[in-house]
N, C-alpha and C positions, 0 to 999 in steps of 0.2 A: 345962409340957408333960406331958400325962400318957402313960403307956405301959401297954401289958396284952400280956403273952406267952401266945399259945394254940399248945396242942398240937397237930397235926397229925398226929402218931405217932398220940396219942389217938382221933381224928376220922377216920384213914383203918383203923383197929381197928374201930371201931363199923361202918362200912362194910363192911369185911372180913365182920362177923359177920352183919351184912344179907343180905348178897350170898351164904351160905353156908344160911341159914336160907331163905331162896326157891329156891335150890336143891334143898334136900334132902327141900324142903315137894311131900308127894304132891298137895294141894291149897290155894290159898287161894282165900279170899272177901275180902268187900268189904263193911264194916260199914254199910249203909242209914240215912239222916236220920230215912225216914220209909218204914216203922213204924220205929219207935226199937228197937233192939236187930238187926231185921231184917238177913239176911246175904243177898248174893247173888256168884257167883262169877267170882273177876276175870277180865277179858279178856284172853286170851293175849299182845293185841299191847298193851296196857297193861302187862301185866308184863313183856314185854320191854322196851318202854321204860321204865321203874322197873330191871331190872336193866344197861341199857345207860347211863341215867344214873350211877348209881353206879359203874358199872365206871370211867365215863370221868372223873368225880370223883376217884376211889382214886387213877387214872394222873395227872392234873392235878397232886393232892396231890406224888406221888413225885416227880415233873419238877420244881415248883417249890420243893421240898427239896434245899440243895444241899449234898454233903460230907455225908450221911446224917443231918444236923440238921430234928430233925421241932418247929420251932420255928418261929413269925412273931410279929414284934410289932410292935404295933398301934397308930400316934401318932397324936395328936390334940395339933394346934399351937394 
């Protein structure tokens, strides 16, 4: 039976720093396939949802941490 312990502390931190970095960002774009490099600028209601995701991930995370342990591990029988 193998086992792998991931962090969730970790995973809702990275999040955190997402969710802080789109806020505070005066503007983002949206890196284009094609022209390669090309930028164009993201959709209001795209990055609401991009920031309504992750908000409701972070919350997911905390609820299913229970007793402030930002731990889950992972079996494979």
């Amino acid at each position: 039976m193998a086992e792998t312990r991931v962090s969730t502390g970790a995973l809702s931190e990275v999040i955190e720093l997402y969710l802080k970095l789109l806020r505070e960002a005066s503007k983002i774009q949206v890196e284009l396939e094609d022209p390669p490099g090309g930028r164009i600028d993201l959709d209001p209601g795209k990055l609401n949802a991009i920031v309504t995701g992750l908000s409701a991930a972070s919350g997911a995370l905390a609820q299913g941490c229970q007793q402030g342990v930002y731990g889950l591990f992972l079996i494979k029988e």
